[in-house]
C-alpha positions in Angstrom: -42.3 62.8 -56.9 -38.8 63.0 -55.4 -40.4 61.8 -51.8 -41.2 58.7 -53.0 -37.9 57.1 -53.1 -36.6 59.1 -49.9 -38.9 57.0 -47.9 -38.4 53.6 -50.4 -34.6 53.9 -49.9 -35.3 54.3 -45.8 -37.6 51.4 -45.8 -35.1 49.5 -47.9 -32.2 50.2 -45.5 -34.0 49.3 -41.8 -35.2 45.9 -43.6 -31.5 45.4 -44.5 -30.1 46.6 -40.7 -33.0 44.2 -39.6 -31.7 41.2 -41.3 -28.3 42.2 -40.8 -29.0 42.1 -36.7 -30.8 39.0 -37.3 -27.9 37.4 -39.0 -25.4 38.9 -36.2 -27.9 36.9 -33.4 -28.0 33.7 -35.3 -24.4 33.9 -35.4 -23.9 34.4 -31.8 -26.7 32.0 -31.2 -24.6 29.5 -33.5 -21.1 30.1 -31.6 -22.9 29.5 -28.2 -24.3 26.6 -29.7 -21.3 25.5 -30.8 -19.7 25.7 -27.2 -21.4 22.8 -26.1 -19.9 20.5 -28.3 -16.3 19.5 -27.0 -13.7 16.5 -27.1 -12.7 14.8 -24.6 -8.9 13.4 -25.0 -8.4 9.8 -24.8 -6.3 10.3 -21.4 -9.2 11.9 -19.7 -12.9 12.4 -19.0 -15.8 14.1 -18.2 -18.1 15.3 -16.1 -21.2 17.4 -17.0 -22.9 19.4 -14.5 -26.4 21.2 -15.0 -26.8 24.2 -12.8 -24.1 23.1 -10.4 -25.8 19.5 -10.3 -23.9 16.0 -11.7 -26.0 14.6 -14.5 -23.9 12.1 -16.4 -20.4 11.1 -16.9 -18.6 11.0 -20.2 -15.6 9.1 -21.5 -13.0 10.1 -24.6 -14.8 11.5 -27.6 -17.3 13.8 -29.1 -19.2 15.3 -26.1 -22.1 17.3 -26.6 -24.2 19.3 -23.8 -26.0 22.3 -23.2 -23.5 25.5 -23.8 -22.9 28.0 -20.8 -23.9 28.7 -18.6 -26.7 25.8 -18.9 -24.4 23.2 -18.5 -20.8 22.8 -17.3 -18.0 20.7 -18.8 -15.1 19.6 -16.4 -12.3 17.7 -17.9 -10.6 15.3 -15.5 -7.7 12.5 -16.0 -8.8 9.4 -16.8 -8.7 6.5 -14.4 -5.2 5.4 -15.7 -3.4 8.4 -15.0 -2.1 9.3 -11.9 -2.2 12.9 -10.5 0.7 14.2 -8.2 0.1 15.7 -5.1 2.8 16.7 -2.9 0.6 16.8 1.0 4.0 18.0 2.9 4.1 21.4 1.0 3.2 24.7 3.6 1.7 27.6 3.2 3.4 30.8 4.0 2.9 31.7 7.5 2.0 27.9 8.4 3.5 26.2 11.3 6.8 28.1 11.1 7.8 29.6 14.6 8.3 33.5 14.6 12.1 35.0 13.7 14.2 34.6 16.8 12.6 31.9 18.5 13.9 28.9 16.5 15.5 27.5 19.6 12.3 27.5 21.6 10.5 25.1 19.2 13.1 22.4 19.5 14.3 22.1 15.7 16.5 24.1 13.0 14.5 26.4 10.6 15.2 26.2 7.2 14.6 28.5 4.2 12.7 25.9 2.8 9.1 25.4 4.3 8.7 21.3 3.8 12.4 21.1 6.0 10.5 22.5 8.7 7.7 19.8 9.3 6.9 16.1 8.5 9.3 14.6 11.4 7.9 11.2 12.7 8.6 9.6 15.3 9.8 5.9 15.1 9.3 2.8 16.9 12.8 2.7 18.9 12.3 6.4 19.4 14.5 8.2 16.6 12.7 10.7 14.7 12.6 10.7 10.7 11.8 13.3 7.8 9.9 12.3 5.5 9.5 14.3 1.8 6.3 12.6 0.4 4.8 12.9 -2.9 1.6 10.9 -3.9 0.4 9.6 -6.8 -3.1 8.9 -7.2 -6.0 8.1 -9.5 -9.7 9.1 -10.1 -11.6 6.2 -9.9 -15.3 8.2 -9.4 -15.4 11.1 -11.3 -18.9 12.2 -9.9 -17.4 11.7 -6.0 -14.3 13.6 -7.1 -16.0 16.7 -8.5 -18.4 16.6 -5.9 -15.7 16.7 -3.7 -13.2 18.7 -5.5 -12.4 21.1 -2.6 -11.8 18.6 -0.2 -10.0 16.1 -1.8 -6.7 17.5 -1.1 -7.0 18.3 2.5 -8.4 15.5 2.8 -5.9 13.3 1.2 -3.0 15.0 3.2 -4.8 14.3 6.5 -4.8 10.0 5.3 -0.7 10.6 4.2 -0.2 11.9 7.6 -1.9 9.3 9.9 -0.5 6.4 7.6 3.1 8.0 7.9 2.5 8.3 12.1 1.5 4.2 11.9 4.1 3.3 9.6 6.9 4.9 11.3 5.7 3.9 14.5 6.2 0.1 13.4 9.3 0.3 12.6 13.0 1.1 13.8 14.9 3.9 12.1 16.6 1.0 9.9 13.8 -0.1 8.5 13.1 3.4 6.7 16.3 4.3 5.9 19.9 3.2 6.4 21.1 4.5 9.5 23.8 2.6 10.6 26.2 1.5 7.9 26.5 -2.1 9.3 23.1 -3.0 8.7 23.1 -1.1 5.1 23.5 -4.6 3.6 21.1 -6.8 5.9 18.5 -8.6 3.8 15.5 -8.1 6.6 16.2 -4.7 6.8 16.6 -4.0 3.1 13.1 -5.9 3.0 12.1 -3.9 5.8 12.5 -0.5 3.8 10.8 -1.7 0.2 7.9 -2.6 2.0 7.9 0.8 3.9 6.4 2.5 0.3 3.7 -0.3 0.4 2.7 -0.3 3.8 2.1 3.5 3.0 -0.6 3.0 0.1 -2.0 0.5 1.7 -2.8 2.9 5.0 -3.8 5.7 2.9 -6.0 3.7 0.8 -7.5 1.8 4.2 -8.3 5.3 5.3 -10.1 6.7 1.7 -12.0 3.4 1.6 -12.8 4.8 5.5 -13.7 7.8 4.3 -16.2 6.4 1.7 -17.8 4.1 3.8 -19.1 7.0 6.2 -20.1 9.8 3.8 -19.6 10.0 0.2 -15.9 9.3 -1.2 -13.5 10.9 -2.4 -13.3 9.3 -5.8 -9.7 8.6 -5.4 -7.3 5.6 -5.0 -3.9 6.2 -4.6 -1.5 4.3 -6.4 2.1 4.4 -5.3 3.8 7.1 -3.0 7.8 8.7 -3.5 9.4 8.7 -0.1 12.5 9.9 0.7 13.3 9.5 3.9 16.1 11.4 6.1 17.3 12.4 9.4 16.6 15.9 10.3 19.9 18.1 9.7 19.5 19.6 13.7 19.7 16.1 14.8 22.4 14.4 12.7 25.5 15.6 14.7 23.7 14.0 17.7 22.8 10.8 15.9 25.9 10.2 14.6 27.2 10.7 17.9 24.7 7.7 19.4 26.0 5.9 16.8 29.7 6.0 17.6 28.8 5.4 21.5 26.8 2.7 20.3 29.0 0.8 18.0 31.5 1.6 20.9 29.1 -0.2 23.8 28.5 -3.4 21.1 32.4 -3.7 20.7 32.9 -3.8 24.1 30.1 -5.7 24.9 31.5 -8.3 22.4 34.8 -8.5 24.3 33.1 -8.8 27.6 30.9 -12.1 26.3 34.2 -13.5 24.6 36.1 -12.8 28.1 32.8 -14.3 30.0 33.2 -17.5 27.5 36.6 -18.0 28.0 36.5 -18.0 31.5 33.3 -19.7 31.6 35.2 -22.4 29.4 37.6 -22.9 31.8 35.7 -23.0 34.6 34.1 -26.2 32.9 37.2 -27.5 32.3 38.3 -27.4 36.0 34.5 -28.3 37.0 34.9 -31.4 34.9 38.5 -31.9 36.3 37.5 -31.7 40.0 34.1 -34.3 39.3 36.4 -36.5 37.6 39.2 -36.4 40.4 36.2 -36.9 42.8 34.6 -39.5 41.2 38.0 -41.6 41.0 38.5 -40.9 44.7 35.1 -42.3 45.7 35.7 -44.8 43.4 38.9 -46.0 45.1 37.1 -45.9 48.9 34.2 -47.8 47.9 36.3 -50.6 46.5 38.8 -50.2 49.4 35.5 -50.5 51.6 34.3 -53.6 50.0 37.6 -55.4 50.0 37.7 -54.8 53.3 34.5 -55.5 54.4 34.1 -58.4 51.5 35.7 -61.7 53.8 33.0 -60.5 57.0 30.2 -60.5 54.5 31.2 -63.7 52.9 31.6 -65.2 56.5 28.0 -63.4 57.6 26.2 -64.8 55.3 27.1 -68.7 55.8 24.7 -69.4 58.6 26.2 -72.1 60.0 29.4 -70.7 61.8 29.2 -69.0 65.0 30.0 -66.3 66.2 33.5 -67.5 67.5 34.2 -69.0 64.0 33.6 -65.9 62.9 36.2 -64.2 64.9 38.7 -66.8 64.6 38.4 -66.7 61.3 38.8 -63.2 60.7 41.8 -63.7 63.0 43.7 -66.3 60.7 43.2 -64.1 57.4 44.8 -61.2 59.9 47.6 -62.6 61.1 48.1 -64.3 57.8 49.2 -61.0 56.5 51.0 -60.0 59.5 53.0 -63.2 59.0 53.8 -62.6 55.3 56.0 -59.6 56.5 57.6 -60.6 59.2 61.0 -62.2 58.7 61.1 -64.2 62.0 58.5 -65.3 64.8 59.2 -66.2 68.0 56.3 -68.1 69.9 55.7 -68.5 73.9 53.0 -70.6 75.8 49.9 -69.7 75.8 49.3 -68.1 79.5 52.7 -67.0 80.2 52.8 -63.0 80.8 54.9 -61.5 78.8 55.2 -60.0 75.3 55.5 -61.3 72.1 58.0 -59.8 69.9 57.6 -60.0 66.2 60.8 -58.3 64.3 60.0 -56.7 60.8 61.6 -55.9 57.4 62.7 -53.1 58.8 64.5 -54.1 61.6 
């Protein structure tokens, strides 16, 4: 008799631990369950993956999937944010040279990694650093996860080779203000907003590259912060150039205003001496023509001879030989002797 419930109570018991356990898995079966379901913020979105493969892209909301490890959530900004990236930043042990042997590699090491790289080289052959940080935004989520690990790399190799062209267009004063004199031009202050756009426009030339060979990147970068500097091993020496410089342009300026003064004046005396010239040429060619002005009247009247000619050239003569003389004293005609005709002066 006393058996009976022994083994009643027992049976009641496992049926209870059974539905207990039961209970316990439809819990867990509910919370993993639950894990599919997520929101998405309306500064973001999503990309569900199935076994490691894309399946569908999801905006801000209620998003619901397969739970773990099924499917795969991964939350990403949404195309109007932008992301920072910072491509100058090193890794320890990167392109430092060894302790000791700073002076080998040509530069100054710093404590901080980023002073030790990013120097470009400019178009009139001065050399810039450049701190770069990039802003950019996801415009493909599905190319960006897919390409997750190399988006960075990636993205720092397109900042470097636009930097390289950029800089290589351009003087030093067109990226920053080097010498103070210019600091205030309105081409070069031109010159240096148009250095940040020049920039995006490279790097996005060179993603849109990127895409059009192999699948993209998903990215599009949206505006860059550059600040530019000379490096702190070369500053003494540019400064330097720059006093020897300003130095060679003021004396340069005094030269060309000594070359323009003389050069004035040697105008002046050019134009002097031509008019002087011109006056005395004047005078002998109208000397020449009054001389010459009673043959050529004579010469051209056809009638008179030759004789007449002479005799008449004679008469105008000795009409001005006459016109001086105070007294004149004749003798016949083939007597020898002289003829003496007394002047003013006598």
């Amino acid at each position: 008799m006393s058996a009976v419930p022994a083994v009643s109570l027992l049976g009641d018991a496992l049926k209870w631990s059974f539905r207990l356990l039961f209970g316990l898995v439809g819990l867990l079966a509910l919370a993993w369950a639950v894990t599919g379901v997520s929101r998405v913020a309306p500064d973001s979105q999503a990309v569900v993956t199935r076994f490691g493969q894309v399946i569908r892209e999801s905006g801000p909301g209620l998003l619901v999937s397969w739970p773990t490890p099924i499917d795969r959530i991964i939350v990403l900004p949404s195309p109007g944010r932008q992301v920072q990236f910072s491509p100058e930043a090193l890794e320890i042990g990167g392109s430092l040279p060894p302790p000791g042997d700073e002076l080998s590699t040509g530069y100054i090491v710093n404590d901080e990694a980023r002073e030790n790289t990013w120097f470009f080289l400019t178009g009139d052959g001065g050399i810039v650093h450049l701190r770069v940080t990039v802003f950019y935004q996801i415009t493909d989520a599905t190319a960006y996860v897919i390409s997750a690990d190399h988006v960075e790399p990636a993205l720092r190799r397109a900042v470097v080779a636009a930097a390289v062209s950029v800089c290589a267009s351009r003087d030093m004063d067109s990226i920053l203000v080097a010498r103070p004199e210019r600091a205030n031009d309105p081409s070069y202050a031109a010159r240096r907003e148009r250095f940040r756009t020049d920039l995006v426009a490279l790097i996005n030339q060179r993603l849109d590259a990127m895409g059009s060979t192999r699948e993209g990147l998903g990215i599009r970068v949206a505006r860059t912060d550059v600040v530019a500097s000379i490096p702190a091993g070369a500053k003494a020496s540019f400064d330097n150039v720059l006093q020897v410089s300003q130095q060679v342009e003021r004396a340069l300026a005094q030269a060309r205003t000594t070359a323009e003064i003389r050069r004035q004046s040697a105008e002046q005396m050019r134009e002097q001496t031509l008019d002087e010239a011109r006056a005395r040429a004047q005078e002998t060619v109208s000397a020449a023509k009054s001389n010459s002005a009673l043959v050529l009247a004579l010469g051209k009247d056809t009638t008179m001879s030759h004789a007449m000619v002479l005799d008449q050239v004679y008469r105008e003569r000795i009409k001005s030989l006459f016109d001086v003389a105070e007294r004149v004293d004749t003798v016949p005609a083939g007597v020898g002797g002289r003829v003496l005709v007394p002047g003013v002066g006598q």
